[in-house]
PAZAPA-4460 file (N, C-alpha, C; in steps of 0.05 Angstrom, whole numbers, plus 32768, in hexadecimal, padded with zeros to 4 digits):
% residues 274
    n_x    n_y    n_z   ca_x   ca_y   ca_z    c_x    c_y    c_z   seq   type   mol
   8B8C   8BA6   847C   8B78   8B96   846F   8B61   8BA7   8466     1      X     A
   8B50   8B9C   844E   8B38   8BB3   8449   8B22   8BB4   845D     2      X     A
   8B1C   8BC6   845B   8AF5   8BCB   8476   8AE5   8BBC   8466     3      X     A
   8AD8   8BA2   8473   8AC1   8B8B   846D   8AB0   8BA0   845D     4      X     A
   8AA5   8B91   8444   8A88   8BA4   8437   8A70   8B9C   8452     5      X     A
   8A6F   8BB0   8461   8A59   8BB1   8472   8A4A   8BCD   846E     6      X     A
   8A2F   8BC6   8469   8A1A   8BE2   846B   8A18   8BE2   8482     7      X     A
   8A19   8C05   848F   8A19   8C0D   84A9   89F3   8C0E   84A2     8      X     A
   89E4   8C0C   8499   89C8   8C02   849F   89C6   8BE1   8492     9      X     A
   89B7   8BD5   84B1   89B4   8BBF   84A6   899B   8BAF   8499    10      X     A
   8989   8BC3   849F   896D   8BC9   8484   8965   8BDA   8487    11      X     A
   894D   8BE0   8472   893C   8BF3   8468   8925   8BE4   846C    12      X     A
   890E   8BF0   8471   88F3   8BF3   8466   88EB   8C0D   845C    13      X     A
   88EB   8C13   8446   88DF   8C27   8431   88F3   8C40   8438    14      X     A
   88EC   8C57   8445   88FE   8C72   844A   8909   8C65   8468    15      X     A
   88F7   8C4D   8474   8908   8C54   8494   8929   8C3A   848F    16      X     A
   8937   8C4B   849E   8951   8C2F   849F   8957   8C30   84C5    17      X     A
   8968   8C1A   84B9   896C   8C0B   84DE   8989   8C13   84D6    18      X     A
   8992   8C18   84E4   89B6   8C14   84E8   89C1   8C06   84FD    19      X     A
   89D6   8BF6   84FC   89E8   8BE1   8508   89E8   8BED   8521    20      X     A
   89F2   8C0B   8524   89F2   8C1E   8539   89DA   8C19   854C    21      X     A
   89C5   8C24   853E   89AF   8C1F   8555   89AE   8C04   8558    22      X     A
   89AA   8BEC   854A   89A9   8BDA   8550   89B9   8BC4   8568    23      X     A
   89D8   8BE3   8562   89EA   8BD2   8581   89E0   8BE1   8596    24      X     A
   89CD   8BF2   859D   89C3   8BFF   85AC   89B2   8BE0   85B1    25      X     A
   8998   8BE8   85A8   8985   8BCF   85AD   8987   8BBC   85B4    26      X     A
   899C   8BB3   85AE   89AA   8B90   85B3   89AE   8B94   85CB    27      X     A
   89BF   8BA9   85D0   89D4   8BA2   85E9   89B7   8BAA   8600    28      X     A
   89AC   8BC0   85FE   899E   8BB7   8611   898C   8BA4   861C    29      X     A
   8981   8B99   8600   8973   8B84   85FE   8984   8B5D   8611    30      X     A
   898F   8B60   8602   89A2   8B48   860A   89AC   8B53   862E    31      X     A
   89B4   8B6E   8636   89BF   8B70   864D   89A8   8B6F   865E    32      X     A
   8990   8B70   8658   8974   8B71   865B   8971   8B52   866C    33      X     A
   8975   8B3D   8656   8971   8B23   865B   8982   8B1D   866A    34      X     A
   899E   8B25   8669   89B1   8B1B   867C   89A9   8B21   86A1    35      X     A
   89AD   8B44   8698   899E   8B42   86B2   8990   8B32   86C1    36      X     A
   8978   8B31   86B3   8963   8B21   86BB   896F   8B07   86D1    37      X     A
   8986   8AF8   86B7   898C   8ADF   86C4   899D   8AE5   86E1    38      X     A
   89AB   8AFB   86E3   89BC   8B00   86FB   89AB   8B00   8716    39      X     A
   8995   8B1C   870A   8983   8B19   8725   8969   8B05   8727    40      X     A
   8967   8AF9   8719   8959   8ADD   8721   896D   8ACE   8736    41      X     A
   897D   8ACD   8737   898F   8ABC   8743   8996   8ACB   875E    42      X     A
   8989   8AC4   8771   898E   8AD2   8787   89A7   8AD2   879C    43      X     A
   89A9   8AB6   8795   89C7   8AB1   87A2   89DE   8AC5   8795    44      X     A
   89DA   8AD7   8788   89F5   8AE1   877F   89F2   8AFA   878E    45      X     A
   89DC   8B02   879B   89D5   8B1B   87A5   89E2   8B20   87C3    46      X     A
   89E4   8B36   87D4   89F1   8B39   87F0   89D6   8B34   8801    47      X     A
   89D0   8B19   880C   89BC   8B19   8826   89A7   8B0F   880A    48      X     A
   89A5   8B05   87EF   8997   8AFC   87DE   898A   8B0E   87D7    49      X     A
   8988   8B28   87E6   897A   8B3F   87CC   8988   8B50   87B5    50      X     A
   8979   8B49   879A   8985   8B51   8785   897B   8B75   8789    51      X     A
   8984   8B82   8771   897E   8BA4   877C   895D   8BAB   8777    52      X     A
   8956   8B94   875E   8934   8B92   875C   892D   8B7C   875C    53      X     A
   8911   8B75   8751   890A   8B59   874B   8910   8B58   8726    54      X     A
   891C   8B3B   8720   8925   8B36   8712   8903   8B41   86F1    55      X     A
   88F4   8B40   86F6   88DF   8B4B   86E3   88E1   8B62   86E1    56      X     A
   88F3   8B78   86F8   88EA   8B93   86E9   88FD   8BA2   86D5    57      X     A
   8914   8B80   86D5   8927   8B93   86C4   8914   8B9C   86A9    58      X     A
   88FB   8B91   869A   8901   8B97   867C   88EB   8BB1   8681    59      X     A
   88ED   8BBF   869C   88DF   8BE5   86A3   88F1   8BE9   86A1    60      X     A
   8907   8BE3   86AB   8920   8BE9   86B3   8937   8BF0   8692    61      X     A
   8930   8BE0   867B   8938   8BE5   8665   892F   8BF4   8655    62      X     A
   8918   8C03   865C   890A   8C1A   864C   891F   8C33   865B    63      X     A
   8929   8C34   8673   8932   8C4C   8690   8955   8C4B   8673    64      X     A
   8955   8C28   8674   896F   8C27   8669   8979   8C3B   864C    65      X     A
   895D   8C39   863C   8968   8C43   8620   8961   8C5B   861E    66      X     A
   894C   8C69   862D   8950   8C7D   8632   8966   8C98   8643    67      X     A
   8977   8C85   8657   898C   8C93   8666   89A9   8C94   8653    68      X     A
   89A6   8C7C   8642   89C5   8C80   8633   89BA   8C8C   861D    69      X     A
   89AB   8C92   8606   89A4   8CA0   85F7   89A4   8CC2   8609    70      X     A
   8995   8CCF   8614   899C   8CE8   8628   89B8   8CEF   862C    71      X     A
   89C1   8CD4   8643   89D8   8CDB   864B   89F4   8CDF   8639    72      X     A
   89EC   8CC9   861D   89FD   8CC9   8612   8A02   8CE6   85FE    73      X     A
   89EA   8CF4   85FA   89E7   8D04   85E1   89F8   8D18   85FB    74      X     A
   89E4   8D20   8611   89EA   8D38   861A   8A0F   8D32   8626    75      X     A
   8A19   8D22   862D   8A3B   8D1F   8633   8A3F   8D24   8615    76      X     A
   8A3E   8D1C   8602   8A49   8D28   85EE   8A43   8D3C   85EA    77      X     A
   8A31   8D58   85EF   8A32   8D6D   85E8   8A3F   8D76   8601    78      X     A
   8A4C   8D76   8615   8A50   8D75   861F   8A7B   8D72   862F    79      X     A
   8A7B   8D5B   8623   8A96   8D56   862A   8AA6   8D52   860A    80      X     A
   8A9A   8D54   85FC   8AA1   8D58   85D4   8AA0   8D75   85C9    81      X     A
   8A8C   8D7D   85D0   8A8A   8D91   85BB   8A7B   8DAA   85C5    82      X     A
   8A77   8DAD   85DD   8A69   8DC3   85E7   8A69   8DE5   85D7    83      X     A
   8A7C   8DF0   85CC   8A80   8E0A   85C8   8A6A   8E08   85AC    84      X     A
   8A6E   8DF0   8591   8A5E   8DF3   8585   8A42   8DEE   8589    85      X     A
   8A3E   8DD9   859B   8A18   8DDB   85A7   8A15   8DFC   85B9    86      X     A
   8A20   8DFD   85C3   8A17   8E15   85CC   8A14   8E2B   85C3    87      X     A
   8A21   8E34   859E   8A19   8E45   858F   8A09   8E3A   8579    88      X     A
   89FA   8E1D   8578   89DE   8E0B   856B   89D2   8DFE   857D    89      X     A
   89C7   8E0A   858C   89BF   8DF8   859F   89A9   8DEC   8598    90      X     A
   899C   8DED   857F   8988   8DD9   8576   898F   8DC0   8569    91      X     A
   89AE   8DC4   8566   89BC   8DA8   855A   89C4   8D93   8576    92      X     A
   89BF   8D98   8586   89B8   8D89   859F   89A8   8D76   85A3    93      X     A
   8995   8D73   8590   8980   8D67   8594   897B   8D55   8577    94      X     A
   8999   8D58   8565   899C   8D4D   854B   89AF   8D37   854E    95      X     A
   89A2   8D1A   8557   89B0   8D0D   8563   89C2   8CFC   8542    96      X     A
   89AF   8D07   852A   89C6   8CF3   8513   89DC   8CF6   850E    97      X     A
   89E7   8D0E   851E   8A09   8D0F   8516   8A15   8D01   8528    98      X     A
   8A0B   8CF2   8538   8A18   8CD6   8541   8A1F   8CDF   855D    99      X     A
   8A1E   8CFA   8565   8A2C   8CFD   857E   8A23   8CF2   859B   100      X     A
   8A32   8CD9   8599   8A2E   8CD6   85B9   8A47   8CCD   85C6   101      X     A
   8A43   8CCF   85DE   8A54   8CC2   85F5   8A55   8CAE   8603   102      X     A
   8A66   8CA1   8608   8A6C   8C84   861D   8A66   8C8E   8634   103      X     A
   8A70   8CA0   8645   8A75   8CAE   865E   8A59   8CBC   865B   104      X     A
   8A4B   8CC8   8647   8A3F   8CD3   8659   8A1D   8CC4   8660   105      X     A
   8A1A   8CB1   8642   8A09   8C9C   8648   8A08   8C8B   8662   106      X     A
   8A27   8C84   8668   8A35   8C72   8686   8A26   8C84   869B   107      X     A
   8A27   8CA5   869A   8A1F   8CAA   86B1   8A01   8CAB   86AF   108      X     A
   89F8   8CB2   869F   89D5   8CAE   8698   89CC   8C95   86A4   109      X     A
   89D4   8C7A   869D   89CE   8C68   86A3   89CD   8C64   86BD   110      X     A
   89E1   8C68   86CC   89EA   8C66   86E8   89D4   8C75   86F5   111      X     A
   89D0   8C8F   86F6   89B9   8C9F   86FF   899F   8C94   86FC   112      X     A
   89A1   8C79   86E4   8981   8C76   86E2   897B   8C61   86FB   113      X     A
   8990   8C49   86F3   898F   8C2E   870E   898F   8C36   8725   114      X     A
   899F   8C55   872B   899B   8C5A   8746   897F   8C61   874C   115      X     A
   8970   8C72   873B   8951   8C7D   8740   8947   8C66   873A   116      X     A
   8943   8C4F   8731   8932   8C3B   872D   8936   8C25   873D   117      X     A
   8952   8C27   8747   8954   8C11   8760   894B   8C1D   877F   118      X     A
   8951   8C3B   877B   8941   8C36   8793   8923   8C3D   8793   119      X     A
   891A   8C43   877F   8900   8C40   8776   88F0   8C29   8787   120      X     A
   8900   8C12   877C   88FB   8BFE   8780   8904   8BF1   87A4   121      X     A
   890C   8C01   87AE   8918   8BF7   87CE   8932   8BEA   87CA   122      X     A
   8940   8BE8   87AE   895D   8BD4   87BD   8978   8BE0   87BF   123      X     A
   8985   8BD6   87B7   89A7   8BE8   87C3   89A7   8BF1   87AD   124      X     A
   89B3   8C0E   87A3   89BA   8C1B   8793   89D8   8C13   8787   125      X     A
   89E2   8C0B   879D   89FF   8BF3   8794   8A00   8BE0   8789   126      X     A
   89EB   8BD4   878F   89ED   8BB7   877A   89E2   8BBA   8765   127      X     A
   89CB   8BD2   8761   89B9   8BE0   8747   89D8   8BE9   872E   128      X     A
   89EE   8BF8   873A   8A0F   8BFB   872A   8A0F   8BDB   8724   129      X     A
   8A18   8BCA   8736   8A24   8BAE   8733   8A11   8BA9   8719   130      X     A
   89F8   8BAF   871F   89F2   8B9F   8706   89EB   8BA7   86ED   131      X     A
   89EC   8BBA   86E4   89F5   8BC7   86D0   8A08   8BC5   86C8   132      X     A
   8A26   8BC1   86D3   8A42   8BBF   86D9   8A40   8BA9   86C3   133      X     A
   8A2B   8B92   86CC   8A34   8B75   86C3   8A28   8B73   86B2   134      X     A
   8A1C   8B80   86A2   8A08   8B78   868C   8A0D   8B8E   8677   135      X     A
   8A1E   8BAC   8676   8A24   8BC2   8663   8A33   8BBE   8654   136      X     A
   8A3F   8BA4   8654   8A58   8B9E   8644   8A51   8B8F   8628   137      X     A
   8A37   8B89   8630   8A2B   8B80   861C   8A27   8B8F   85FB   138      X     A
   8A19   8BAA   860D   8A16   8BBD   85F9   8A2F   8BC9   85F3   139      X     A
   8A41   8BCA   85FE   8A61   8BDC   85FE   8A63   8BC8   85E2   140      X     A
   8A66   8BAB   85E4   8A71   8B9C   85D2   8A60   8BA5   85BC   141      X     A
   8A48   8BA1   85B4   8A31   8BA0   85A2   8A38   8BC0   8593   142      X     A
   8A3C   8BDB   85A5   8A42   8BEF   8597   8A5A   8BF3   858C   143      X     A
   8A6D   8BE7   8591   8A8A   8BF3   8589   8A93   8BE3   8570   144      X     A
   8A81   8BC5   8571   8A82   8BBA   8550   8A6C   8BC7   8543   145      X     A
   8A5F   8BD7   8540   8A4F   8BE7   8531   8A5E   8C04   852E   146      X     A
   8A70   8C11   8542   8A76   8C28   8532   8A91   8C1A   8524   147      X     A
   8A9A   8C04   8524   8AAA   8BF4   850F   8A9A   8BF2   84F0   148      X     A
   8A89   8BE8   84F2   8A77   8BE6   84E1   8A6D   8C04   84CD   149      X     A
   8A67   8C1C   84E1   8A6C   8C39   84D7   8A7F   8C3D   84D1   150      X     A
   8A9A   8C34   84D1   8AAF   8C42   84CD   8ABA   8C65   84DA   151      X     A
   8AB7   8C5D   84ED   8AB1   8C70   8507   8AC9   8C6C   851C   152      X     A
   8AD0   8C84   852C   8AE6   8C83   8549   8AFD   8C66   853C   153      X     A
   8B03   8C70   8525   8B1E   8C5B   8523   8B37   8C65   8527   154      X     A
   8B4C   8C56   852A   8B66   8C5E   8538   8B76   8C6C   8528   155      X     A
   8B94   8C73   8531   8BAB   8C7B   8529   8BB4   8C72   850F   156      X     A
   8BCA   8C79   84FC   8BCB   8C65   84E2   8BDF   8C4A   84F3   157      X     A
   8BE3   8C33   84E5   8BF2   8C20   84F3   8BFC   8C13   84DD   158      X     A
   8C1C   8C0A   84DF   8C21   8BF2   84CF   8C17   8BD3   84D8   159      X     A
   8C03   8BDB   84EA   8C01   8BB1   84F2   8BF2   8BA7   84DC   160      X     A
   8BF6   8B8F   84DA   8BE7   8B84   84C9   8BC3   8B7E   84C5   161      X     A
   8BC1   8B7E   84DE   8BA6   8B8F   84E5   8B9E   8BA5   84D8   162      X     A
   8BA7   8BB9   84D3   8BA0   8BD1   84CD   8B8F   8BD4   84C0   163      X     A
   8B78   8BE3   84BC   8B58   8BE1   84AD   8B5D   8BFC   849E   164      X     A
   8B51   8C01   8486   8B49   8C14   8472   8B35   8C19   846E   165      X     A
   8B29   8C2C   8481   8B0C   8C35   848B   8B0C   8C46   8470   166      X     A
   8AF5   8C41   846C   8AE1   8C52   844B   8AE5   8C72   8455   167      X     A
   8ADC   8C76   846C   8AD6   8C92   8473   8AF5   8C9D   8479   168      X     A
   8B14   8C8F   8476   8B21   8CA8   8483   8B2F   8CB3   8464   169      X     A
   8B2A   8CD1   8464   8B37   8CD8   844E   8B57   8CD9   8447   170      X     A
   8B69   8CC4   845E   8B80   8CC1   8451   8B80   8CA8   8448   171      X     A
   8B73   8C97   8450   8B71   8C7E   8443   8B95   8C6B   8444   172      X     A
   8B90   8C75   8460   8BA9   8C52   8469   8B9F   8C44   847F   173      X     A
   8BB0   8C31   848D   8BA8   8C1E   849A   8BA6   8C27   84B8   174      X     A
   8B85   8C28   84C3   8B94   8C31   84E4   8B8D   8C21   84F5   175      X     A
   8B91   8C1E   8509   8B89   8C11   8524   8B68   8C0A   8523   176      X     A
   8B5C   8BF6   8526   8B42   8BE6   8520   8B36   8BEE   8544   177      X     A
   8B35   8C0B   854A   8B32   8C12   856C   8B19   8C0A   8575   178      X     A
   8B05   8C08   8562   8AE9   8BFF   856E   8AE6   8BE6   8574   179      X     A
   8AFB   8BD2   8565   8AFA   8BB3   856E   8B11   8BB1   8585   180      X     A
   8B26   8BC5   8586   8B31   8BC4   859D   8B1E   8BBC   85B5   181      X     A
   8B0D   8BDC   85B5   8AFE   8BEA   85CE   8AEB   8BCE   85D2   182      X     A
   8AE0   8BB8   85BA   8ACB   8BAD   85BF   8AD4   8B8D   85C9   183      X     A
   8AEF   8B8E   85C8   8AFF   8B77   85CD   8AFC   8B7A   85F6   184      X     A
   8B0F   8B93   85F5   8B10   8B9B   8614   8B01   8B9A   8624   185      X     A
   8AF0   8BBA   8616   8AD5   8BCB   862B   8ABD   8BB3   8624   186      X     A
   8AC1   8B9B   8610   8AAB   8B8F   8611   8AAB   8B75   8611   187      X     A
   8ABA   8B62   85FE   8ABB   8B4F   8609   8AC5   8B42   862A   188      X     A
   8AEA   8B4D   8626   8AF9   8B45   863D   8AEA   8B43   8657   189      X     A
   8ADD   8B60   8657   8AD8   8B73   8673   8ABF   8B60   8679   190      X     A
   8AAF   8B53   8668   8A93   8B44   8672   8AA2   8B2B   867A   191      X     A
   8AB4   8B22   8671   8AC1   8B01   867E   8ACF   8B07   8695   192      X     A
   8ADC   8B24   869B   8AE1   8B20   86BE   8AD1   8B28   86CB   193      X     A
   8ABB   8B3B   86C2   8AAC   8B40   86D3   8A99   8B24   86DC   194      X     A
   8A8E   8B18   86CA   8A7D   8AFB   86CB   8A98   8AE8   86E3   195      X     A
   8AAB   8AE4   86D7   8ABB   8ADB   86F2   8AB9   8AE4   870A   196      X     A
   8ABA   8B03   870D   8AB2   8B02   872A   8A96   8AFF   8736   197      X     A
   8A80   8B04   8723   8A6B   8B00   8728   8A66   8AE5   8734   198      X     A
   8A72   8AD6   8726   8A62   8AB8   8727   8A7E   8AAA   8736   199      X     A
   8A95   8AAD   8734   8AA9   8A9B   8744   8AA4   8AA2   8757   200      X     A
   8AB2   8AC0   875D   8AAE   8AD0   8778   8AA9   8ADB   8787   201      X     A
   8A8F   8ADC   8776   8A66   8AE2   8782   8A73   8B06   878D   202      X     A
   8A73   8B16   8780   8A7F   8B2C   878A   8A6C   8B3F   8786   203      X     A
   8A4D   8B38   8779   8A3C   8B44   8777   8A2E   8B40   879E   204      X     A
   8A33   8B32   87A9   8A2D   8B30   87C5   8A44   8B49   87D2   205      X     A
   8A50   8B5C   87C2   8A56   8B76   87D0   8A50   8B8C   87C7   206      X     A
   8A42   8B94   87C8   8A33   8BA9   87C0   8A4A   8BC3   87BA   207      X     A
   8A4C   8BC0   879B   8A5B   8BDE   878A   8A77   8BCC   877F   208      X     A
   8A7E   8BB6   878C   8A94   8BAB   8787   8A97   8BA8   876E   209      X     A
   8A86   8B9A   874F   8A81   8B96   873E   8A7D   8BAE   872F   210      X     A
   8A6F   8BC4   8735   8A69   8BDE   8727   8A8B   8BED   872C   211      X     A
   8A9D   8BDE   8742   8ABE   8BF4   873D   8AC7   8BE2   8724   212      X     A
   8AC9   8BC5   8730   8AD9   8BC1   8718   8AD0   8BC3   8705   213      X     A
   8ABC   8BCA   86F1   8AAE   8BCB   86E0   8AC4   8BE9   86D4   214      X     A
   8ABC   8BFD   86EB   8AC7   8C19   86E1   8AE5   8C17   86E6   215      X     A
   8AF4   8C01   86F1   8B10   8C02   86E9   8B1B   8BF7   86CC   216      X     A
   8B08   8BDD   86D4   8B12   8BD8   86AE   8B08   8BE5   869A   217      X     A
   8AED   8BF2   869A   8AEC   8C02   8687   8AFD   8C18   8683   218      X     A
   8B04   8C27   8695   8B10   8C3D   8690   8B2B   8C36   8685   219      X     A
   8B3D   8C24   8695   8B5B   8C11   868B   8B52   8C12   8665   220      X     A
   8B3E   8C07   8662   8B3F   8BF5   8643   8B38   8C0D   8635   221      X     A
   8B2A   8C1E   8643   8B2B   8C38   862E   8B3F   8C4F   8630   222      X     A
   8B4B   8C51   8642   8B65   8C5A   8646   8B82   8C54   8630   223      X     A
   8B79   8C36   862E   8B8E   8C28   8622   8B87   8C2B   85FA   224      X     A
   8B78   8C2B   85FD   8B68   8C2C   85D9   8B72   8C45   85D2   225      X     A
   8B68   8C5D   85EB   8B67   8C73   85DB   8B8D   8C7D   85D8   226      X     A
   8B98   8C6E   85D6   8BB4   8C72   85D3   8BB1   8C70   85AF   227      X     A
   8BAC   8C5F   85AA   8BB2   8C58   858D   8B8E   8C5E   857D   228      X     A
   8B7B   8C74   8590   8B5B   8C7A   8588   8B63   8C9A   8578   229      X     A
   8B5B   8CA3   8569   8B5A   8CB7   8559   8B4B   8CC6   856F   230      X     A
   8B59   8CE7   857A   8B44   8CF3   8585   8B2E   8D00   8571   231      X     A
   8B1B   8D0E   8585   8B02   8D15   856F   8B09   8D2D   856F   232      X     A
   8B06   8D34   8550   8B14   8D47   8539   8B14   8D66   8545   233      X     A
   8AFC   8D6A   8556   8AF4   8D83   8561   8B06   8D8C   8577   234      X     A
   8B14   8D70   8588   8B1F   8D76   859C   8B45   8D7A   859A   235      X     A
   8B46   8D61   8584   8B5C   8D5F   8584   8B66   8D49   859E   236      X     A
   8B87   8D48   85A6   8B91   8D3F   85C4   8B91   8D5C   85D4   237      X     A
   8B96   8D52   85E8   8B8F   8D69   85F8   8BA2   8D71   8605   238      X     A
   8BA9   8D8D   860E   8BBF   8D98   8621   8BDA   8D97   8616   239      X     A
   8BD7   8D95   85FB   8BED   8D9B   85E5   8C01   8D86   85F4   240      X     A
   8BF5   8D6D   85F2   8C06   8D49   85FE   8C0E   8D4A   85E0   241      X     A
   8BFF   8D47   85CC   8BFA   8D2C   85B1   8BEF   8D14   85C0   242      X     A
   8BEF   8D0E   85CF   8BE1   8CF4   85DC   8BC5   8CED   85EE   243      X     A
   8BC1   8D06   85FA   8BAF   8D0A   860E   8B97   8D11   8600   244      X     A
   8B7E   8D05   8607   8B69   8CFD   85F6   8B46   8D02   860E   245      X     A
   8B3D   8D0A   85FF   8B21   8D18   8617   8B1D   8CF5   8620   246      X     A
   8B1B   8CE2   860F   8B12   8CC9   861C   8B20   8CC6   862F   247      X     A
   8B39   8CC3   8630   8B4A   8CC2   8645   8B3F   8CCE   8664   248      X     A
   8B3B   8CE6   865A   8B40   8CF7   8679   8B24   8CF2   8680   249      X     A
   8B0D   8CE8   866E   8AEF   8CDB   8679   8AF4   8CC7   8689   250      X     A
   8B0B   8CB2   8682   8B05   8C9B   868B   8B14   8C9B   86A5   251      X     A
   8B32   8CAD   86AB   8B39   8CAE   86CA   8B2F   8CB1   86D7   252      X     A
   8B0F   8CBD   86DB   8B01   8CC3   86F2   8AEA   8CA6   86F5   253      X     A
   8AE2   8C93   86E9   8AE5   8C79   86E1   8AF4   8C65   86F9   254      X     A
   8B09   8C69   86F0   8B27   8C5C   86FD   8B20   8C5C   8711   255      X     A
   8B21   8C74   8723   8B2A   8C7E   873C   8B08   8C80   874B   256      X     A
   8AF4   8C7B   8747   8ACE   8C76   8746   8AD7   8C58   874F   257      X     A
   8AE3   8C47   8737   8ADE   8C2B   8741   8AF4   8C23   8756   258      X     A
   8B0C   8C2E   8757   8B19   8C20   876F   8B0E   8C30   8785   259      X     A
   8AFC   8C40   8787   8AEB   8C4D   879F   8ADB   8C33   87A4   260      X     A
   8AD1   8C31   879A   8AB8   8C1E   8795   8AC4   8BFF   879E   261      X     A
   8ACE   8BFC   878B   8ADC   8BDC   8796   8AE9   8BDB   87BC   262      X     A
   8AFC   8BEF   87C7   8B04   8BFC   87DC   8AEA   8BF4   87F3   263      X     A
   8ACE   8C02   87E8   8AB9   8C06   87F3   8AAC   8BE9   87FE   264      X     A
   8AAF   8BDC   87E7   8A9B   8BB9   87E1   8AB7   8BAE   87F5   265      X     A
   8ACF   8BB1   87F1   8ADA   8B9C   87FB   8AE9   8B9E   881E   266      X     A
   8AE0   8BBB   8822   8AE3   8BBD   8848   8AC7   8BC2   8854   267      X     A
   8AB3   8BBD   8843   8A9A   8BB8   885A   8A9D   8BA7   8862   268      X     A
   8A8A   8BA0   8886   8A8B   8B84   8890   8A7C   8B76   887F   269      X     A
   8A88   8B60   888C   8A71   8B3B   8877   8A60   8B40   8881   270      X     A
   8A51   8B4B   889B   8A3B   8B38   88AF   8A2D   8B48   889E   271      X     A
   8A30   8B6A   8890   8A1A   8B74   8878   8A1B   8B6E   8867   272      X     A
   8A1F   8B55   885E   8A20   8B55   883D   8A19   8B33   883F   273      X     A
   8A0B   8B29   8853   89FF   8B0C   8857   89E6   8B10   8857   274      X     A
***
């Protein structure tokens, strides 16, 4: 099918423009901002009723946010992408318009920030994951239909009928639509089981339980994408597979983080988690 006429900026004022991109930045934190909010207002979902802060400091807590995935994300991409050429420009490091960022390494930015700000704040650094866990999927969804929108990280060629004719690939056939994949999975799916266990089976009352499965299904749904995901051009697949992909081998340590984690939440005693 053809790629929707969508401008990857969605206005201008005079020389400055907004792009869809940043804008799924903004959103998602914004909106995961509000969500939050509503989770830890609600105390009953918490272990013993304490949430990891008070429900007002999330929107301090969203300045920690857009600052840790912007960092984390630029520096994992110089990083786990492209290191040999930053390290002979190392002033193009700090040139964030060639788009380079990372999932993984923003994920770990972020994570380092809730932990310094939750215990900042006195609460469990476990439930500070949980709740991030429950509210990132927001922005996962919000960015991955915007690098759709760029015509950006699209897939393999494909005969499905699906198949999209991205402006930017210079062979110009049909490939795999991978950012609505990733935004189906890593963003919609993953927020409706996670919200199930939140709210059916209150699993935010175990502290880390929510932040594993979080890093199981993410890693599963990006695992699974990057089968039919174009690797990035610099890297190629890796270990002379054809199949084996840097996302990939980011996200098994992911996997094997959250069934630690889940393992963790689910053989503590109850009498700590009342």
């Amino acid at each position: 099918m053809p790629f929707p006429d969508i401008d990857p900026i969605a206005f201008a004022i005079g020389p400055f423009a907004v792009r869809w991109y940043a804008l799924g930045y903004l959103f998602g934190v914004g909106l995961g901002a509000l969500y939050g909010y509503r989770l830890l207002s609600n105390k009953q979902l918490w272990a013993k009723g304490e949430p990891p802060f008070e429900a007002k400091d999330i929107w301090d807590f969203a300045f920690w946010t857009m600052l840790a995935i912007v960092l984390g994300g630029r520096i994992g991409y110089v990083l786990f992408y492209n290191l040999p050429y930053y390290l002979s420009n190392p002033l193009e490091i700090i040139n964030t318009l060639d788009g380079g960022m990372s999932y993984h390494g923003g994920m770990l930015g972020l994570m380092l920030a809730v932990i310094l700000f939750t215990r900042k704040k006195g609460g469990n650094w476990l439930s500070g994951l949980d709740l991030i866990a429950s509210v990132s999927t927001i922005g996962i969804f919000l960015v991955r239909i915007a690098n759709f929108i760029n015509a950006e990280l699209y897939g393999a060629p494909t005969n499905a009928p699906w198949g999209v004719i991205f402006p930017t690939d210079p062979l110009q056939v049909p490939r795999h639509p991978s950012q609505l994949y990733e935004a189906a999975l890593e963003g919609l799916l993953l927020f409706i089981v996670i919200r199930i266990f939140t709210h059916v089976f209150h699993s935010l009352r175990r502290p880390g339980m929510v932040a594993g499965i979080f890093g199981i299904g993410y890693g599963l749904a990006r695992i699974t994408v990057e089968f039919v995901r174009l690797p990035d051009a610099q890297l190629g697949y890796l270990y002379g597979t054809g199949w084996i992909t840097q996302g990939m081998v980011l996200s098994v340590p992911m996997v094997i983080a959250g069934l630690g984690f889940v393992i963790y939440a689910a053989t503590r005693k109850q009498s700590a988690l009342r």
